[in-house]
Phi, psi and omega in degrees: 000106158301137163241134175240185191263117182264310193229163172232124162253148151267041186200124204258348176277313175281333188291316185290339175299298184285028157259349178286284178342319213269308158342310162307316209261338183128355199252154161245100157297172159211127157298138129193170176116010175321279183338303181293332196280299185296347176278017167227045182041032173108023186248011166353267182313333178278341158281029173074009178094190183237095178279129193254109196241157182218141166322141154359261208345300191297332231275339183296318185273340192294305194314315205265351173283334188253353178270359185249350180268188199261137192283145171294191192283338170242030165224189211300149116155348193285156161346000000 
């Protein structure tokens, strides 16, 4: 099973949110590279981030669940 990468977070709190969402919704995610990114204090992006990654098979329908759901309460786009 190939996985591709749908979103690169820095904050391992924002990856686990989407990945409980995309869970909810029916996709099987997966966080990673969590470790590498935090074993450098607060050095995320240079370790390429905290990647939230779903089979292929999934990624298309995964792009059009997030560009159509509805944002929580604390991320860009909500009230």
């Amino acid at each position: 099973m190939r996985l591709v990468t749908i979103a690169t977070l820095l904050n391992p709190a924002e990856a686990h949110l989407l990945r409980s969402r995309l869970e909810t919704a029916g996709f099987h995610p997966q966080v990673v590279h969590e470790d590498a990114a935090l074993s450098l204090g607060g050095y995320a992006l240079a370790a390429g981030g905290i990647l939230v990654q779903v089979p292929e098979s999934e990624a298309h329908e995964v792009r059009q669940f997030l560009r159509t759901a509805t944002p929580g309460p604390d991320e860009p786009g909500s009230a």
